[in-house]
N, C-alpha and C positions, 0 to 999 in steps of 0.2 A: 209261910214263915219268912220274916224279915232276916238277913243276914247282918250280922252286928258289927260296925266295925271296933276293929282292937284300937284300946286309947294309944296304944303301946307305938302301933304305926303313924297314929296321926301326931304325937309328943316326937317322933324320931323327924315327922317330914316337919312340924314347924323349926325344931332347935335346928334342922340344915339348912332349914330359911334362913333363922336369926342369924346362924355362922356366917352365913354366904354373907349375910348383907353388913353385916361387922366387917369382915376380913376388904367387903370393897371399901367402906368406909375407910379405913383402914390405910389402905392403897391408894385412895384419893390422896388423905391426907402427905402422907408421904412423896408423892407428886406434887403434891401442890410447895411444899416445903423443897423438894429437888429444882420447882421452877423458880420459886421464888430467888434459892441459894442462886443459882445458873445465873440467874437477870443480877444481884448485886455482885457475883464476882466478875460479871464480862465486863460492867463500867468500870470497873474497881482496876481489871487486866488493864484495859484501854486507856484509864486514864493515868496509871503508872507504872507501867511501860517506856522506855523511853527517852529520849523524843524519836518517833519515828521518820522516817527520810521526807514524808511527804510534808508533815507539820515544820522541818527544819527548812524544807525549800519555801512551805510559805511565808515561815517567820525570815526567810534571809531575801523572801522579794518584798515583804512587807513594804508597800506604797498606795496611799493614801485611801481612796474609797476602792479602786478593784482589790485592795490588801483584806481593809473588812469584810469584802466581802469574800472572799477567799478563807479568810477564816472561820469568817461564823458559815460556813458549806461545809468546811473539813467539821466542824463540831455536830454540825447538824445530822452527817451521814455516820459518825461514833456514837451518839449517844440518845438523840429524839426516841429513838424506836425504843428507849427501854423506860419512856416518864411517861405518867398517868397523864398528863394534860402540858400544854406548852408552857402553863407556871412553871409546874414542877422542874421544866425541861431550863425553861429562862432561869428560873433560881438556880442550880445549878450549875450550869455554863459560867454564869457571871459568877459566882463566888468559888468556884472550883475548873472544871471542864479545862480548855486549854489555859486557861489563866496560872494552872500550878506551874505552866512548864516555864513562865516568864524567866525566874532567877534559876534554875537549873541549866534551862537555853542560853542566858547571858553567861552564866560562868563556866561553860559547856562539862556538863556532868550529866552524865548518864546515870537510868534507875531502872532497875531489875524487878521486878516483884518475884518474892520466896516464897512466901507460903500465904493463905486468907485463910482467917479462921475467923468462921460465923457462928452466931448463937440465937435460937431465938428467944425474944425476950417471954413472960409469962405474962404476959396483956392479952385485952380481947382485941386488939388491934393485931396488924402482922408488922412486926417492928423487931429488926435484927439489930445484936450488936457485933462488932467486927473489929478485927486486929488485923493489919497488913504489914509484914516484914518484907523491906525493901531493900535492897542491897543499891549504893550509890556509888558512880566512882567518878571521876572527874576525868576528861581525858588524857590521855597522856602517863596519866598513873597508871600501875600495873594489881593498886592498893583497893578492896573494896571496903566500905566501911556499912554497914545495916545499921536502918532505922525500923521506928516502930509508928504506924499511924493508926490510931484507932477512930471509931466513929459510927454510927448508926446510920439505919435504912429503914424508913417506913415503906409498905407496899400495901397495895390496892388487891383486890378480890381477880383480879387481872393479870397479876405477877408484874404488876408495870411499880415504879419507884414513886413516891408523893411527897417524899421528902429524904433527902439526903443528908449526914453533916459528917464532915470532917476534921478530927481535931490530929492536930501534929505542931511541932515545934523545929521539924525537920528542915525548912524551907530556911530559916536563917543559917543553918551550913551552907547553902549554898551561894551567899550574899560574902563569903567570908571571904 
């Protein structure tokens, strides 16, 4: 006589499959959304911060081609490692990267970042939107004043950045 097995056992051992491989599911996702968050707030720390001592010494040795080249080194060791390809890294730079600190560095004003708040958008792409509250002071003042920059991040399957934008109106305070 054959021994039968109970559906009873083999219904309990699949649904502790399905749990199991839900619950990794699950916990992927969520890492992959903790890496992605991680990579758009470190450029975000990095790029508004500041200016740090090293970017002020090169901006204040700033001469001719060992200057460029001093500079685009400093941006390349901040920020290459978080762009899906060296477009994404070159777009960047050139429209954002050290380029924010030009009128904050001339009119010597310091920026704090406060808080980043990320959102992911409901695309089947991985594209975040972002608010950053900056705290500025100019030096010498003892006054802080906050701004608000908002802007989006697209990322790659890679947690690497494929397009960045930046929008703020913050930068003409400091022209002022």
């Amino acid at each position: 006589m054959k021994k039968q097995k109970h559906p009873f056992i083999v219904i309990a051992l699949l649904t502790s499959f399905l749990l199991l491989m839900m619950g990794c599911t699950e916990n992927t996702e969520s890492e992959n959304q903790d890496e992605n968050r991680r990579t758009i707030e470190t450029v975000l720390q990095k790029n508004l911060n500041g200016p740090d001592e090293e970017l002020e010494q090169i901006w204040n040795d700033m001469e001719g081609e060992e200057g460029i080249i001093a500079f685009g080194q400093y941006e390349e060791n901040r920020y290459k490692n978080y762009f899906a390809n060296d477009t994404s890294y070159q777009e960047y730079v050139s429209s954002y990267g050290s380029v924010l600190w030009i009128e904050p560095m001339r009119n010597n004003y310091k920026l704090k970042v406060n808080e980043i708040q990320l959102e992911q958008t409901d695309s089947e792409q991985i594209i975040y939107n972002f608010t950053v509250e900056v705290a500025y002071r100019k030096e010498g003042s003892k006054h802080s004043e906050v701004g608000r920059i908002k802007g989006q991040a697209n990322l790659n399957e890679e947690h690497k950045i494929e397009d960045m934008l930046i929008h703020t109106n913050l930068w003409e305070t400091f022209s002022k």
